[in-house]
KETIVEX-948702 format. One record per atom (N, C-alpha, C, O): y negated, x, z negated; atom name. Coordinates in Angstrom, 3 decimals, always signed. Example, Ala and Ser with C-alpha at 12.3 -4.5 7.8 and 13.67 -1.06 7.14 Angstrom:
<nodes>
+5.690 +13.190 -7.800 N
+4.500 +12.300 -7.800 CA
+3.300 +13.200 -7.800 C
+3.319 +14.236 -8.465 O
+2.250 +12.850 -7.080 N
+1.060 +13.670 -7.140 CA
-0.030 +12.900 -7.870 C
-1.138 +13.409 -8.039 O
</nodes>
This chain:
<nodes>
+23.591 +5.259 -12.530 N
+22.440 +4.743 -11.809 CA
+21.192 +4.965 -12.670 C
+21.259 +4.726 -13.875 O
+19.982 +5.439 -12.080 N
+18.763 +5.894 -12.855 CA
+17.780 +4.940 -12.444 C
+17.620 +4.847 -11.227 O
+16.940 +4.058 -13.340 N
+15.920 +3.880 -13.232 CA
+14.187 +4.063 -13.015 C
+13.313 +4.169 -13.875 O
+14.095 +4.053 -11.714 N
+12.635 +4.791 -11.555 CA
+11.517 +3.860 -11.746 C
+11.683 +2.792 -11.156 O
+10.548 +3.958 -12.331 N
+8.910 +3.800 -12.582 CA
+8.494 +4.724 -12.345 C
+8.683 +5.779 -12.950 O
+7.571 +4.480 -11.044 N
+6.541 +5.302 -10.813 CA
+6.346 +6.564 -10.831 C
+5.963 +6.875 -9.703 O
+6.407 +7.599 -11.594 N
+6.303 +8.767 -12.364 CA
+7.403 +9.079 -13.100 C
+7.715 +10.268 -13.178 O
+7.971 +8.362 -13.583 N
+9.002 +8.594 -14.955 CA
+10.795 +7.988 -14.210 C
+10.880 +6.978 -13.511 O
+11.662 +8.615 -14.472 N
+12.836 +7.930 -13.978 CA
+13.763 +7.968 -14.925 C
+14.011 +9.173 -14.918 O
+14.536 +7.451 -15.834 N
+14.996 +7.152 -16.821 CA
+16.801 +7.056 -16.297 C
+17.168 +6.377 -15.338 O
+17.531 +7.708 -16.979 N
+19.070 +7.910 -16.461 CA
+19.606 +7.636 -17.958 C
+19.148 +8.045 -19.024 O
+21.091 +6.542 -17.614 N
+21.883 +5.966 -18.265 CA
+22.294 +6.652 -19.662 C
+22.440 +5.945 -20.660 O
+22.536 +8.498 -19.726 N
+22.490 +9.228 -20.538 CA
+21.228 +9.196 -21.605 C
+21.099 +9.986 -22.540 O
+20.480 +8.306 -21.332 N
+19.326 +8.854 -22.347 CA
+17.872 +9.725 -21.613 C
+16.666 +9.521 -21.754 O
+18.584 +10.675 -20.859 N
+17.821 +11.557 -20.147 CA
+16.381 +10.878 -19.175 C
+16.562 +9.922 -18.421 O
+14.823 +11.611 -19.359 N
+14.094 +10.919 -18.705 CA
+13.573 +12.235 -17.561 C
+13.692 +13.362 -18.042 O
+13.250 +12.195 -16.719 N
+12.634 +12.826 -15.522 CA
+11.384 +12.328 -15.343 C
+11.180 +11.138 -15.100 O
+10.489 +13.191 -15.450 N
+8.820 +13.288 -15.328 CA
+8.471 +14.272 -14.246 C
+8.606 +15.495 -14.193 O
+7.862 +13.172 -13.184 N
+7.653 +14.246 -12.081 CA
+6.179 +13.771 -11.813 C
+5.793 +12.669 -12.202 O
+5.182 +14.860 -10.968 N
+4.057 +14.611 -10.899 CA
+3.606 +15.205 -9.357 C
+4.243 +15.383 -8.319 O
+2.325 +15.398 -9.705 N
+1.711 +15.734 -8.203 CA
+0.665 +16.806 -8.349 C
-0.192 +16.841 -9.233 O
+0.884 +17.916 -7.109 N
+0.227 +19.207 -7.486 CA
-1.560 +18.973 -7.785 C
-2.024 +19.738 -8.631 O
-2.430 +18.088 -7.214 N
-3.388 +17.344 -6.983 CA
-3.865 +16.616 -8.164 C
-4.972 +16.721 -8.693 O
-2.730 +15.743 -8.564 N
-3.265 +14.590 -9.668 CA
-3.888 +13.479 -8.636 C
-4.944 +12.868 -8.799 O
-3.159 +13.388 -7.753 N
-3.581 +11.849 -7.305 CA
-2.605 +11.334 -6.676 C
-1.774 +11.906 -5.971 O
-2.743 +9.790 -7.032 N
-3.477 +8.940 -6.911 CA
-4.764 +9.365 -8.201 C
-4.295 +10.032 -9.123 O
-5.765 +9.148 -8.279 N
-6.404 +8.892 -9.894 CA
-6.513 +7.098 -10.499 C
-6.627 +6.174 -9.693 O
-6.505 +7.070 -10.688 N
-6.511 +5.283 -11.125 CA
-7.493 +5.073 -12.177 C
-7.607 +5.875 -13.104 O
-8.305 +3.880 -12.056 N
-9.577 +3.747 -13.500 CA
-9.103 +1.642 -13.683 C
-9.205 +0.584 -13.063 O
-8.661 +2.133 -14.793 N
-7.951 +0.356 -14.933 CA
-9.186 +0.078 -16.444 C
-9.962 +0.822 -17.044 O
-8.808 -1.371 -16.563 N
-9.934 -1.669 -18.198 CA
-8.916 -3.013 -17.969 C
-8.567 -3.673 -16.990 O
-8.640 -3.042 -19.421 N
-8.065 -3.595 -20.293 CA
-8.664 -4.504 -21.243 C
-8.661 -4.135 -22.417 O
-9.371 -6.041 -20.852 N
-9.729 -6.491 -21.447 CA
-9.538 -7.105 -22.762 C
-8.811 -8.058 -22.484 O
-9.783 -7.150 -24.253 N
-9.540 -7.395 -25.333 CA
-10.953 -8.544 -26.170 C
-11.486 -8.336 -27.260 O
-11.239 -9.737 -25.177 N
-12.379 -10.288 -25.852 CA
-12.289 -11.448 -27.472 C
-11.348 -12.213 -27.684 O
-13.122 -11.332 -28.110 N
-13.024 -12.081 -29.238 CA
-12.113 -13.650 -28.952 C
-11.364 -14.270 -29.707 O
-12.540 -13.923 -27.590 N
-11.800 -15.083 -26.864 CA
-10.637 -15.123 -27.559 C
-10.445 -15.796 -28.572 O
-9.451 -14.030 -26.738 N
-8.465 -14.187 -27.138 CA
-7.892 -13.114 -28.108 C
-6.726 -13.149 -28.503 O
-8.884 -12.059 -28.504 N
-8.157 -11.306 -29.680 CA
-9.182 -11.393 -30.447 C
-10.253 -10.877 -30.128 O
-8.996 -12.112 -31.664 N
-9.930 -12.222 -32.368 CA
-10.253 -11.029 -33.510 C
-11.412 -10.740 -33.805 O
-8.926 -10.283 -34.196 N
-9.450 -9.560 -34.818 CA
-9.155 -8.117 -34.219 C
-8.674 -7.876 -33.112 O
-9.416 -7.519 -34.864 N
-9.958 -5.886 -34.516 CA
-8.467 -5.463 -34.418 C
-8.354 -4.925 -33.317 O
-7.164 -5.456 -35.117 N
-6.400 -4.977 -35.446 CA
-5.466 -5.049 -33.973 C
-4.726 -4.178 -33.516 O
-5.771 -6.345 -33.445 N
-4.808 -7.124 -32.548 CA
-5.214 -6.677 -31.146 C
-4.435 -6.678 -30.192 O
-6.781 -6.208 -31.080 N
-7.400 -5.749 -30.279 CA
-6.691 -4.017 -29.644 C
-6.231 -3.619 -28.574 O
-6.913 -3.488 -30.816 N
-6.057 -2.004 -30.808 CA
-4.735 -1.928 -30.447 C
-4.358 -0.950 -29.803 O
-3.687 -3.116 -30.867 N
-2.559 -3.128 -30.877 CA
-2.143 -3.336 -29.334 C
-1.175 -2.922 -28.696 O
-3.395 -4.244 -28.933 N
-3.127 -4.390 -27.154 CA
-3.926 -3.173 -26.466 C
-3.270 -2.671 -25.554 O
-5.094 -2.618 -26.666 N
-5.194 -1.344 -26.368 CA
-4.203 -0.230 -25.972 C
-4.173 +0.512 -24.991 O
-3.206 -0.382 -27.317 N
-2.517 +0.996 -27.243 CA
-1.278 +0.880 -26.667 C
-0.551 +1.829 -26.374 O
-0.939 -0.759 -26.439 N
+0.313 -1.004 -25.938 CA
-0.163 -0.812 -23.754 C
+0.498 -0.346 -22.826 O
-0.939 -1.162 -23.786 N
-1.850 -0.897 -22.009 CA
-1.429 +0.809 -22.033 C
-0.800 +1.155 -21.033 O
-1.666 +1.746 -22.910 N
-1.651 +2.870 -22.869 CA
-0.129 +3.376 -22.993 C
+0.354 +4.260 -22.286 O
+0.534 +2.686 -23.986 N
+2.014 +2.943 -23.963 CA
+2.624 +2.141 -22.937 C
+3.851 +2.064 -22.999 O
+2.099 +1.586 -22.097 N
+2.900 +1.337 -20.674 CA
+2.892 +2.399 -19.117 C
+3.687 +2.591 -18.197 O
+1.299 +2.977 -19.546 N
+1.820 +3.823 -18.466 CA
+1.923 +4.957 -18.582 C
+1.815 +5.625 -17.554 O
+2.164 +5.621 -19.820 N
+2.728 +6.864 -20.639 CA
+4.403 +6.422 -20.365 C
+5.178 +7.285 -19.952 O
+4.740 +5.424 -20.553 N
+5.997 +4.927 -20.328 CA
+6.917 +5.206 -18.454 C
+8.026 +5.490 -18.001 O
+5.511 +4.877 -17.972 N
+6.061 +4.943 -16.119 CA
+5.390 +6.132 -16.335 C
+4.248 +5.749 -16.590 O
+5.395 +7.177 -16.383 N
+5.521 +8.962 -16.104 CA
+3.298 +9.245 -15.945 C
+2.817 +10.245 -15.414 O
+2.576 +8.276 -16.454 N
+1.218 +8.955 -16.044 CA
+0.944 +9.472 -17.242 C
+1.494 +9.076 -18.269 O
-0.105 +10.587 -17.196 N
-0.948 +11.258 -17.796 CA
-2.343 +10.685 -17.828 C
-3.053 +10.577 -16.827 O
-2.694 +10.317 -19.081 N
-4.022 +9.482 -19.068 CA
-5.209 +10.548 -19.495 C
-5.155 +11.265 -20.493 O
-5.911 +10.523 -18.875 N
-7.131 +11.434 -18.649 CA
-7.950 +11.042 -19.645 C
-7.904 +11.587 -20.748 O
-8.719 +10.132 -19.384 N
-9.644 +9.093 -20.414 CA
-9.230 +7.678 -21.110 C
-8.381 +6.982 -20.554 O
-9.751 +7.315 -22.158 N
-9.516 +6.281 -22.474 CA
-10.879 +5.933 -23.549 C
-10.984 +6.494 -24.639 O
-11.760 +5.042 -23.100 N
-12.720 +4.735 -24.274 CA
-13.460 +3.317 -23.911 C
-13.496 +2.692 -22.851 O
-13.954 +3.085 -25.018 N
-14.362 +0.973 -25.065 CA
-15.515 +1.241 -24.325 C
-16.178 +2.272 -24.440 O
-15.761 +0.303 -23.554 N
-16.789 -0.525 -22.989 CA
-17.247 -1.977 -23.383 C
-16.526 -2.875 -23.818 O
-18.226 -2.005 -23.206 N
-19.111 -3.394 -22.964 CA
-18.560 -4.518 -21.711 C
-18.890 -4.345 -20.538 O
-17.489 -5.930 -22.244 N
-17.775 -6.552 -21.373 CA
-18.467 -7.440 -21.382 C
-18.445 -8.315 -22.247 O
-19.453 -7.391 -20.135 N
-20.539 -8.369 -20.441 CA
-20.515 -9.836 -19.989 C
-21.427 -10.526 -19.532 O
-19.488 -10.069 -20.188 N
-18.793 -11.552 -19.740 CA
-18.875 -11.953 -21.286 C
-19.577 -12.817 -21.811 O
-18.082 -11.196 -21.782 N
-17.660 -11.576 -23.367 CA
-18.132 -11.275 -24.661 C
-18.236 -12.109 -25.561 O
-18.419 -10.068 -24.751 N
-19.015 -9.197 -26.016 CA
-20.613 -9.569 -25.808 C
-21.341 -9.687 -24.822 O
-20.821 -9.718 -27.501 N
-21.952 -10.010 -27.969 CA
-22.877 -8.250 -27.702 C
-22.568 -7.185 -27.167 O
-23.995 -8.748 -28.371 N
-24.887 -7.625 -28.158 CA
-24.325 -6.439 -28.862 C
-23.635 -6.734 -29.837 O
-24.503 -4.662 -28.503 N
-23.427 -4.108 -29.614 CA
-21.996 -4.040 -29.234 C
-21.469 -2.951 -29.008 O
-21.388 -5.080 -29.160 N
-20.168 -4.657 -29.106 CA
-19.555 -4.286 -28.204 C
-20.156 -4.444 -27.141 O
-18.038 -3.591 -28.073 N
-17.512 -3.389 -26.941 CA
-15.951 -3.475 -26.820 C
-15.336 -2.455 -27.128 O
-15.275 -4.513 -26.430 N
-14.208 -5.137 -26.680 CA
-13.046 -4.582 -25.746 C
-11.894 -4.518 -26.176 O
-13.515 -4.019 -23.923 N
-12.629 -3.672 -23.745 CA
-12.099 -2.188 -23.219 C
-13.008 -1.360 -23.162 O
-11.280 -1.888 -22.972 N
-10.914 +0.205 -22.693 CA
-10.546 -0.317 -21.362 C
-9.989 -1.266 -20.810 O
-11.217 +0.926 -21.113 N
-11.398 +1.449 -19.715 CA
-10.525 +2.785 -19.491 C
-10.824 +3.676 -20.286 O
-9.383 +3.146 -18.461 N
-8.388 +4.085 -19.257 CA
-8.541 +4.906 -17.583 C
-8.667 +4.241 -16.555 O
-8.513 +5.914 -17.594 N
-8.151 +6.382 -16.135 CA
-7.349 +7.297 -16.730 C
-7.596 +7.889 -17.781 O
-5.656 +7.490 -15.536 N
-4.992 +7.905 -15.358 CA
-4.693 +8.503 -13.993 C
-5.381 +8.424 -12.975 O
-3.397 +9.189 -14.197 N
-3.296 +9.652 -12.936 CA
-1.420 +10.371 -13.357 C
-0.722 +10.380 -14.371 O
-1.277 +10.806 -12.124 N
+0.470 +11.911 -12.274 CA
+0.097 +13.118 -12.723 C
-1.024 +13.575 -12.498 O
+0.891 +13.659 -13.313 N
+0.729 +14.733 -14.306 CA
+0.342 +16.040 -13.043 C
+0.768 +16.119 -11.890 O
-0.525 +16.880 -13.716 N
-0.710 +17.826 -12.590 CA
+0.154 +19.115 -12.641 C
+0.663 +19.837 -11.784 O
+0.107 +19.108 -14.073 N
+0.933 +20.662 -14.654 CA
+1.932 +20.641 -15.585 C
+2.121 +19.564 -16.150 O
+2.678 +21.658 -15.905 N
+3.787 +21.553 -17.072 CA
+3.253 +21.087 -18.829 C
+3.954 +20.741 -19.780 O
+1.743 +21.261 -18.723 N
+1.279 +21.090 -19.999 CA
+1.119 +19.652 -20.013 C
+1.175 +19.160 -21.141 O
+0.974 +19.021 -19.256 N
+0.657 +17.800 -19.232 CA
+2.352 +16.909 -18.890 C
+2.441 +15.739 -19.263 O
+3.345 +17.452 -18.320 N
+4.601 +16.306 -18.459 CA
+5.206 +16.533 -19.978 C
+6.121 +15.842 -20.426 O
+4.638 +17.476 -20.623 N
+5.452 +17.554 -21.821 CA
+4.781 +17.054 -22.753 C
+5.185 +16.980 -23.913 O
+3.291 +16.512 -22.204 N
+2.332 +15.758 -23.386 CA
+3.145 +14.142 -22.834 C
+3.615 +13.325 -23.627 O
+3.142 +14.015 -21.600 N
+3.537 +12.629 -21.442 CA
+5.011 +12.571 -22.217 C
+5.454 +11.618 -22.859 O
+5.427 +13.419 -22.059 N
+7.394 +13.661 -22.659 CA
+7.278 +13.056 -24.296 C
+8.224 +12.598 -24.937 O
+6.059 +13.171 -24.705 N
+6.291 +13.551 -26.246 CA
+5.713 +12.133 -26.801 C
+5.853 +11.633 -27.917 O
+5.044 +11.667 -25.701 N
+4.516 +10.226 -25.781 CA
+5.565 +9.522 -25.380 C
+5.653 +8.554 -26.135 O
+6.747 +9.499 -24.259 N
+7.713 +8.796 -24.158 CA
+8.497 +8.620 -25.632 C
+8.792 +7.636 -26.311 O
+8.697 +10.140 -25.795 N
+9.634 +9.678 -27.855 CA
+9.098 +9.313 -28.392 C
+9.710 +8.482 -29.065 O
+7.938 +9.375 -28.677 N
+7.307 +8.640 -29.670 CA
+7.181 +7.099 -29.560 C
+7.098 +6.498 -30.631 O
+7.157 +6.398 -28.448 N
+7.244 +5.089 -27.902 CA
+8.767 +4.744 -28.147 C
+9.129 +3.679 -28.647 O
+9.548 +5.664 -27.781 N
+11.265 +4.824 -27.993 CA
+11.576 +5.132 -29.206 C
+12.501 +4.497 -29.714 O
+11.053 +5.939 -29.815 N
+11.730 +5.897 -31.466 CA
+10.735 +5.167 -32.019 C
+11.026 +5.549 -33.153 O
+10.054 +4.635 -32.160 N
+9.109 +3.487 -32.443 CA
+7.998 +4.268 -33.138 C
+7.293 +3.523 -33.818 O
+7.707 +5.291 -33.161 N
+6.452 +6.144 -33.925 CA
+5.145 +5.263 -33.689 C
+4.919 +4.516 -32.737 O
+4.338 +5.537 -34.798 N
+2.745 +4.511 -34.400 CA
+1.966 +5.982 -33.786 C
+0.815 +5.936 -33.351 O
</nodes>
């Protein structure tokens, strides 16, 4: 029995299946808030950053962009606390084997 997310389908052997769309859509633009509120230091901030990013590298997407913004709920003047990430399904072979290489690197625990 194989487990599917989204993009990515994961089989009992180990084996993962990365399938995409000739288009690249859906496109998706998500932000990931990280405010001094509740992450106070910088380190903890990144660590939830990159884990938002290693979740949907994980369900089979290809992330297009990823860079901080200003939220202006939270962040002082200057700063910019949270990522703004747009993704989407892989369009081409160059891109499931970038997501492929981000899946190992996530299950063998690589930083």
């Amino acid at each position: 029995m194989s487990v599917p997310l989204d993009y990515a389908e994961y089989f009992p052997d180990g084996s993962v299946e990365i399938s995409g769309c000739k288009d690249g859509h859906p496109r998706i633009t998500a932000v990931v808030p990280a405010p001094d509120v509740n992450t106070p230091s910088e380190e903890e901030r990144v660590q939830r950053h990159n884990q938002a990013c290693d979740a949907l590298y994980l369900r089979g997407y290809y992330i297009v962009s990823r860079r901080r913004i200003r939220n202006t709920t939270f962040d002082r003047t200057g700063q910019k606390t949270t990522l703004k990430v747009i993704y989407r399904p892989c369009k081409n072979k160059r891109e499931v084997e970038q997501v492929h290489r981000e899946i190992l690197r996530i299950i063998r625990g690589s930083p």
